[in-house]
Backbone as JSON Lines, residues from 0, in Angstrom:
{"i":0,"aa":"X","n":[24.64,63.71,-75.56],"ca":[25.47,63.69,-76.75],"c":[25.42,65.06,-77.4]}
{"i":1,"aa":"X","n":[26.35,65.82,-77.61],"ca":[26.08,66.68,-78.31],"c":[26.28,66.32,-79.54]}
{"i":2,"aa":"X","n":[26.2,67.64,-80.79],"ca":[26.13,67.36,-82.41],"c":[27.22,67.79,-82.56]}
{"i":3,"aa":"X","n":[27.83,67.28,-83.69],"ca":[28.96,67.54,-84.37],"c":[28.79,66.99,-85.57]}
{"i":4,"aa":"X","n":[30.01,67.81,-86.59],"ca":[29.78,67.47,-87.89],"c":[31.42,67.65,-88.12]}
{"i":5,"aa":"X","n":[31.38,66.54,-88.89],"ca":[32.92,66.03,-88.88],"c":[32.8,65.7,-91.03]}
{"i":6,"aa":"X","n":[33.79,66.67,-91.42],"ca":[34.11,66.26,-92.79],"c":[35.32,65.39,-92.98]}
{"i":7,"aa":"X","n":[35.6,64.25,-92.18],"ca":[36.44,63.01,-91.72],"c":[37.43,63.59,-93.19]}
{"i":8,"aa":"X","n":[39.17,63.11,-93.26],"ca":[39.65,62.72,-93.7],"c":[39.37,61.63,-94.79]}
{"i":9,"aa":"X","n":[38.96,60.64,-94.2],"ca":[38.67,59.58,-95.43],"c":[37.46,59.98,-96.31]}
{"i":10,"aa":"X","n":[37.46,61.47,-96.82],"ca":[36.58,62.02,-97.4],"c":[34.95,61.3,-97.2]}
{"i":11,"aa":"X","n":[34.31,61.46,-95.75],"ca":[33.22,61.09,-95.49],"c":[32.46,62.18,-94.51]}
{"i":12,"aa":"X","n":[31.11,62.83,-94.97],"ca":[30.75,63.17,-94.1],"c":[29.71,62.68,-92.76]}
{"i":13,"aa":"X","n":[30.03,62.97,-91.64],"ca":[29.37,62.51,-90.56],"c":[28.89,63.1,-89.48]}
{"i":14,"aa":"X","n":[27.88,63.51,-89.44],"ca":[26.83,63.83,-88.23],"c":[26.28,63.18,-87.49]}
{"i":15,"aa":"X","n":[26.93,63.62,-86.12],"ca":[26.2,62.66,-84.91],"c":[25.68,63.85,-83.96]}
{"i":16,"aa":"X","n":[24.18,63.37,-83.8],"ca":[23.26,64.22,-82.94],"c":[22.35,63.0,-82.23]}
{"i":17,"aa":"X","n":[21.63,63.24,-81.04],"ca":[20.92,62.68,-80.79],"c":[19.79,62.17,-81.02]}
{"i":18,"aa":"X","n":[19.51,62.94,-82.75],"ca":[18.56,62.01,-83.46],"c":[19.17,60.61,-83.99]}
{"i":19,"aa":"X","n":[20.06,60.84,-84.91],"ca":[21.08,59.87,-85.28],"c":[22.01,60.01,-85.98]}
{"i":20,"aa":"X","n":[22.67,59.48,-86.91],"ca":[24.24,59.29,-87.03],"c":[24.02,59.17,-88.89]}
{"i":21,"aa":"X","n":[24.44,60.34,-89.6],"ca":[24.91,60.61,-90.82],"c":[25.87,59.9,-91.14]}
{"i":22,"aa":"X","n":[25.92,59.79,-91.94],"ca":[27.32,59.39,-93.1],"c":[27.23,58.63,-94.48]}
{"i":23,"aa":"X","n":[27.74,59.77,-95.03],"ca":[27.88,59.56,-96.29],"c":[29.35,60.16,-97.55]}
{"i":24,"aa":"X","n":[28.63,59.98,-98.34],"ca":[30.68,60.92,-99.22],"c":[29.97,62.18,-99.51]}
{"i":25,"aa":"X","n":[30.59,63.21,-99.47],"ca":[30.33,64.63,-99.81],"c":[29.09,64.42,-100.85]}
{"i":26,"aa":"X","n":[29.68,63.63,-101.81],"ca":[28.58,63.81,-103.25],"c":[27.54,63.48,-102.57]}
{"i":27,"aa":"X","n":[26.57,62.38,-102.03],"ca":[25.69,62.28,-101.46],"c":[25.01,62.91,-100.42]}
{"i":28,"aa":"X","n":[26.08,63.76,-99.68],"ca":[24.99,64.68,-98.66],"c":[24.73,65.74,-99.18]}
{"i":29,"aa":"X","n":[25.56,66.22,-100.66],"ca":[24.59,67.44,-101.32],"c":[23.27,66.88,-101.63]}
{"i":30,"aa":"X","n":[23.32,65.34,-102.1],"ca":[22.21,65.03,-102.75],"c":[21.09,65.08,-102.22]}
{"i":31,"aa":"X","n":[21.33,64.79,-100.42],"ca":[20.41,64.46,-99.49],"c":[19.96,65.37,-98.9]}
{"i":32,"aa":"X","n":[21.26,66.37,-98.76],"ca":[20.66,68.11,-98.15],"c":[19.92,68.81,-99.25]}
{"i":33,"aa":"X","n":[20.32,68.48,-100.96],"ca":[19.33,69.17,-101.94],"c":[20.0,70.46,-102.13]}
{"i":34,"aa":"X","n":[21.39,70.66,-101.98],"ca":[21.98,71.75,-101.72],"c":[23.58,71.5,-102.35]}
{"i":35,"aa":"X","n":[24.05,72.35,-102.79],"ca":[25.42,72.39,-103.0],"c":[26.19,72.28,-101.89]}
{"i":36,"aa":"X","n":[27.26,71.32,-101.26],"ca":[27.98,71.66,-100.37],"c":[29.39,71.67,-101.27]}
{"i":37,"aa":"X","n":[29.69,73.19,-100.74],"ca":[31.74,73.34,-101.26],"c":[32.27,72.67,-101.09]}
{"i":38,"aa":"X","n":[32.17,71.88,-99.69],"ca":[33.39,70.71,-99.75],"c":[34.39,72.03,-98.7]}
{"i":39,"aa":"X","n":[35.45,70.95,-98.42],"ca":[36.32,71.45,-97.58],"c":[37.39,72.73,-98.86]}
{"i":40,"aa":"X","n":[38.02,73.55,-98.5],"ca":[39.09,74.8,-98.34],"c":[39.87,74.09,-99.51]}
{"i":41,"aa":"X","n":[40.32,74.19,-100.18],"ca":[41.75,73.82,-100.98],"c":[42.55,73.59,-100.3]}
{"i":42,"aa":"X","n":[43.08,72.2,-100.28],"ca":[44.15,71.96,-99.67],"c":[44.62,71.85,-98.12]}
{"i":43,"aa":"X","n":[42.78,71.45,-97.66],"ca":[42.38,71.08,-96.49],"c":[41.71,69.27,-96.87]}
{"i":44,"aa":"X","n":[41.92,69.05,-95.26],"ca":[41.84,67.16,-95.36],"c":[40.33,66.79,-94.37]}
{"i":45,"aa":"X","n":[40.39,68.05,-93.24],"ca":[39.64,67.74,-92.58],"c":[38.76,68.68,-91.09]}
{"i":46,"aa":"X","n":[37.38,68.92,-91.31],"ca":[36.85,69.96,-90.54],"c":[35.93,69.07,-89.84]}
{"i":47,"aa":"X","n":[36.51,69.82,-88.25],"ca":[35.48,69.42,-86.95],"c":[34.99,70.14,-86.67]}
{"i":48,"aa":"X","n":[33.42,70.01,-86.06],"ca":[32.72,70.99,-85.79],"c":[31.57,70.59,-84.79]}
{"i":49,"aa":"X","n":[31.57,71.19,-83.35],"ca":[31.13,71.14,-82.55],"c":[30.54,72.36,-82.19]}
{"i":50,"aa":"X","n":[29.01,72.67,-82.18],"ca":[28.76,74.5,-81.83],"c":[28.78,74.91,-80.69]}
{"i":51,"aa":"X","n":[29.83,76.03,-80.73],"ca":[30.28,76.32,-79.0],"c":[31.13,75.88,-78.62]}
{"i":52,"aa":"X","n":[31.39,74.8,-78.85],"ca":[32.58,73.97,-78.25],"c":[33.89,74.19,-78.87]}
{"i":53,"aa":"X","n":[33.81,73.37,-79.94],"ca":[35.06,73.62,-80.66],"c":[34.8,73.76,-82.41]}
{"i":54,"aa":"X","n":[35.89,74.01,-83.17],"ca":[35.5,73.86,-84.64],"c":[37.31,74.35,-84.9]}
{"i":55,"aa":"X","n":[37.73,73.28,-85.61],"ca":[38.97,72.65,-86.23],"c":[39.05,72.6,-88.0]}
{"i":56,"aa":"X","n":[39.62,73.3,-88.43],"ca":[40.06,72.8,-89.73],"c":[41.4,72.51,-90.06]}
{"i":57,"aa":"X","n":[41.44,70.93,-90.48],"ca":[43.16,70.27,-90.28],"c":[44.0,71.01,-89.09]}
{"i":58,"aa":"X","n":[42.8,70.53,-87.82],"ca":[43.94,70.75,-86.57],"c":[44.22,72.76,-85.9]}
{"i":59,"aa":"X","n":[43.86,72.98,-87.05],"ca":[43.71,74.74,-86.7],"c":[42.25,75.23,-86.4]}
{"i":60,"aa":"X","n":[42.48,75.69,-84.9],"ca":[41.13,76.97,-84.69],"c":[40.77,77.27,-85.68]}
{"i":61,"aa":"X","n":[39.37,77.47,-85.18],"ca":[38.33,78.31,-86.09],"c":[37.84,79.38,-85.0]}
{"i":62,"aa":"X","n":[36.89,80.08,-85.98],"ca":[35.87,81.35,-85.02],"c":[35.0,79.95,-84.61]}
{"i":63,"aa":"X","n":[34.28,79.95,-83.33],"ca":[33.1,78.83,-82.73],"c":[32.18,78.7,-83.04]}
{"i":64,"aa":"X","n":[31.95,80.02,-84.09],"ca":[30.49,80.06,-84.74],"c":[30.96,79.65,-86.76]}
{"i":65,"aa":"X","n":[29.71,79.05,-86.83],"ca":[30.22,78.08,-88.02],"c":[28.83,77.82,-88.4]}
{"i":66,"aa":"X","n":[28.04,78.93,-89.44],"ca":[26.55,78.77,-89.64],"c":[25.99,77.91,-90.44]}
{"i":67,"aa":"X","n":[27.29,77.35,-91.62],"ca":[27.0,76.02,-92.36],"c":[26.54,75.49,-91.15]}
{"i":68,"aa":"X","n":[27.59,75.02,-90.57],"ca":[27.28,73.62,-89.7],"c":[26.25,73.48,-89.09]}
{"i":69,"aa":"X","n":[25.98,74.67,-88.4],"ca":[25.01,74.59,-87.45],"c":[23.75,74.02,-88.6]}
{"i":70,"aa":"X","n":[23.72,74.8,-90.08],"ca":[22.44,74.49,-90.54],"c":[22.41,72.94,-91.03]}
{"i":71,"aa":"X","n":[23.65,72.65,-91.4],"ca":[23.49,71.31,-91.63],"c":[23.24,69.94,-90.34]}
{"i":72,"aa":"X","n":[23.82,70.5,-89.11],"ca":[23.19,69.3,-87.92],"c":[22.0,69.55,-87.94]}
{"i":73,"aa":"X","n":[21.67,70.95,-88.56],"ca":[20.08,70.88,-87.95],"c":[19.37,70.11,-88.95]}
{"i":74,"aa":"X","n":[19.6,69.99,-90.05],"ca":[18.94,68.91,-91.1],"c":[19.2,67.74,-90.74]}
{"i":75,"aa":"X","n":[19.47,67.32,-90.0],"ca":[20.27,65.57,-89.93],"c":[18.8,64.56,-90.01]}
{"i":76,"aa":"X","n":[17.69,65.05,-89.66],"ca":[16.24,64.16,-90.04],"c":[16.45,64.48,-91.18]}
{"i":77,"aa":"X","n":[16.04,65.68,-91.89],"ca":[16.02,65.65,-93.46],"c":[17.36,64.32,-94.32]}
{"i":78,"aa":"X","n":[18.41,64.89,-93.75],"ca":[19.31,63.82,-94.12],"c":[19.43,62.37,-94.35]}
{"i":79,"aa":"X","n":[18.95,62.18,-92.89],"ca":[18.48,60.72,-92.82],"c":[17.64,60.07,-93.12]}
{"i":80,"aa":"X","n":[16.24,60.73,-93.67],"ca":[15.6,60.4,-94.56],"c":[15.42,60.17,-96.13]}
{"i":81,"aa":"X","n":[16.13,61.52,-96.54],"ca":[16.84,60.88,-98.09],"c":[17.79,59.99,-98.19]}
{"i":82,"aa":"X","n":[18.42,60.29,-97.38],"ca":[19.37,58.79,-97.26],"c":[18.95,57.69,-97.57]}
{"i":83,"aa":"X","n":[18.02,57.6,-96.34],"ca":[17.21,55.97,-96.62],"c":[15.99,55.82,-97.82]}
{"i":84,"aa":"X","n":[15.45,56.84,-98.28],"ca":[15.05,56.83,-99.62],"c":[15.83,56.86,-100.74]}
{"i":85,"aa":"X","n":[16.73,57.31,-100.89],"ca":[17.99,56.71,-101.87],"c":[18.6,55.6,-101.52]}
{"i":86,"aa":"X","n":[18.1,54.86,-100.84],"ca":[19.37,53.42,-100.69],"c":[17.93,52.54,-100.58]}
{"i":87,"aa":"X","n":[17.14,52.74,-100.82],"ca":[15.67,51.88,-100.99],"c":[15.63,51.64,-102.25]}
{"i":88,"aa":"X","n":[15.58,52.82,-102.7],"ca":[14.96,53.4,-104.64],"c":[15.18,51.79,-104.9]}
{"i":89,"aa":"X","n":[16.66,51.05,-105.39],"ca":[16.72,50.33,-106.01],"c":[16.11,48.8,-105.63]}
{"i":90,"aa":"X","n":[15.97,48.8,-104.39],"ca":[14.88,47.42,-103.7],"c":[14.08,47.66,-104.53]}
{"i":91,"aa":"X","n":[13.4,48.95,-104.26],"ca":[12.25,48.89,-104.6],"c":[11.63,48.78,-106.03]}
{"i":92,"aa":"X","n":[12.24,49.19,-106.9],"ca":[12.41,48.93,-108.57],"c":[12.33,47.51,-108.78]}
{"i":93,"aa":"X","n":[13.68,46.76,-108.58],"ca":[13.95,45.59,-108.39],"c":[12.48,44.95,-107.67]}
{"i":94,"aa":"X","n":[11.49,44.81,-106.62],"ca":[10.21,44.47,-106.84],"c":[9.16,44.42,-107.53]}
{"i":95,"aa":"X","n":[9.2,45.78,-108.13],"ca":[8.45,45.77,-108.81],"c":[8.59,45.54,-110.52]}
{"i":96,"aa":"X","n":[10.19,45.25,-110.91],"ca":[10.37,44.78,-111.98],"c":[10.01,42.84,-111.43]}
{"i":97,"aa":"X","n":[10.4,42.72,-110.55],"ca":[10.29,40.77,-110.33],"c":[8.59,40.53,-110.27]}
{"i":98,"aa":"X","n":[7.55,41.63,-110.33],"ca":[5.95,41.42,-110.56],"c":[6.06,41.83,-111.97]}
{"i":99,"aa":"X","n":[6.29,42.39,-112.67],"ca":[6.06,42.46,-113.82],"c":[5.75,41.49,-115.27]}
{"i":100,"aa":"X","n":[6.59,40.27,-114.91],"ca":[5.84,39.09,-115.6],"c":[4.34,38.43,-115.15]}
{"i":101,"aa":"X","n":[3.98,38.51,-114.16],"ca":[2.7,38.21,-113.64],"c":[1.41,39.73,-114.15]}
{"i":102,"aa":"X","n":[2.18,40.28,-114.17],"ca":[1.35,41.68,-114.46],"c":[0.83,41.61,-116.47]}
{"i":103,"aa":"X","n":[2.12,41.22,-116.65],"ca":[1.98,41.2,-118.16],"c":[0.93,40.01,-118.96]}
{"i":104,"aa":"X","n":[0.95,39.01,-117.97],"ca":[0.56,37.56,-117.98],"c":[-1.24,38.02,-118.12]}
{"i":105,"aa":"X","n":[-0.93,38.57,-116.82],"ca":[-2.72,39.24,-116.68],"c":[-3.65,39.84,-117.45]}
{"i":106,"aa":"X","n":[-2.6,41.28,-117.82],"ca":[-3.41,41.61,-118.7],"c":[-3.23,41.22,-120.06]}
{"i":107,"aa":"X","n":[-2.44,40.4,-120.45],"ca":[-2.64,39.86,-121.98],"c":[-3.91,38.62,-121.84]}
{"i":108,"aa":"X","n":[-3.88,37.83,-120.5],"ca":[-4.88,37.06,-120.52],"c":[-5.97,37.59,-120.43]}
{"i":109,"aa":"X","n":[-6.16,38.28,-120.06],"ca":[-7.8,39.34,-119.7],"c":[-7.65,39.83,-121.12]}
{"i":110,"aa":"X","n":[-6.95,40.07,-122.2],"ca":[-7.05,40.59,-123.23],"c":[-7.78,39.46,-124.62]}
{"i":111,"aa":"X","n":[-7.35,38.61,-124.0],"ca":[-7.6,37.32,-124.69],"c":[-6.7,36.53,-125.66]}
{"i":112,"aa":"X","n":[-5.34,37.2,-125.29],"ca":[-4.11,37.19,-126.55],"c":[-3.19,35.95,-125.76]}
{"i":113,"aa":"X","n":[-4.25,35.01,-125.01],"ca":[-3.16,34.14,-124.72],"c":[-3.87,32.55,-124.66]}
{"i":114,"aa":"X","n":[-4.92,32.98,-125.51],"ca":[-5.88,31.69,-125.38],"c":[-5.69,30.64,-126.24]}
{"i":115,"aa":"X","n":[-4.62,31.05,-126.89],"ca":[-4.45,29.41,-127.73],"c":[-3.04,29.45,-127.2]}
{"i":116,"aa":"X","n":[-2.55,29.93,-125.84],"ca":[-0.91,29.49,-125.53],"c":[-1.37,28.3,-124.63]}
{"i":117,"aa":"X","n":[-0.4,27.84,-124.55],"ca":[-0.31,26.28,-123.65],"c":[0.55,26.82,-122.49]}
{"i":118,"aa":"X","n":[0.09,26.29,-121.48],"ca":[1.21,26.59,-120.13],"c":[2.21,25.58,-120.88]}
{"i":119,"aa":"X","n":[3.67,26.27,-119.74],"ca":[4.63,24.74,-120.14],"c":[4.98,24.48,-118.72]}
């Protein structure tokens, strides 16, 4: 498989390498690369990019060398790891807000501020 990095039309970006398979909307792979990405040309829809091979913007040649790209397939672990730590974050909140009544329970009972409550 080779890598390519495709800024799809349906405003999505997507990297496929033989680690694995990106995709997200522009706003999120700055978030995930930690980096500003420009985004496509004014009044461009869509850039392919294959290194060596080929590299297309809306259907028109490019030069083959394309050093964004290259640096961004080469992040695609980095990528895919914030990725999946941003699409966790909120599981994981959401757990630990659903322990939080047991937590509160505890230490008010260990405090002694619950000794004249009645279970119901």
């Amino acid at each position: 498989m080779m890598a390519q990095f495709h800024h799809h039309p349906d405003n999505l970006i997507i990297i496929r390498t033989i680690i694995g398979i990106y995709m997200d909307t522009p706003q999120n792979f700055a978030v995930d690369l930690g980096a500003d990405y420009p985004g496509l040309p004014d009044g461009s829809r869509e850039r392919l990019y294959e290194p060596g091979v080929r590299h297309f913007l809306d259907n028109e040649p490019k030069d083959l060398a394309w050093h964004p790209g290259d640096e961004y397939i080469a992040a695609v672990s980095t990528l895919l790891a914030a990725q999946k730590a941003r699409q966790d974050y909120p599981t994981k909140i959401a757990s630990k807000r659903a322990k939080w009544p047991d937590l509160l329970k505890n230490e008010l009972t260990a405090g002694g501020f619950l000794d004249d409550v009645k279970e119901t």
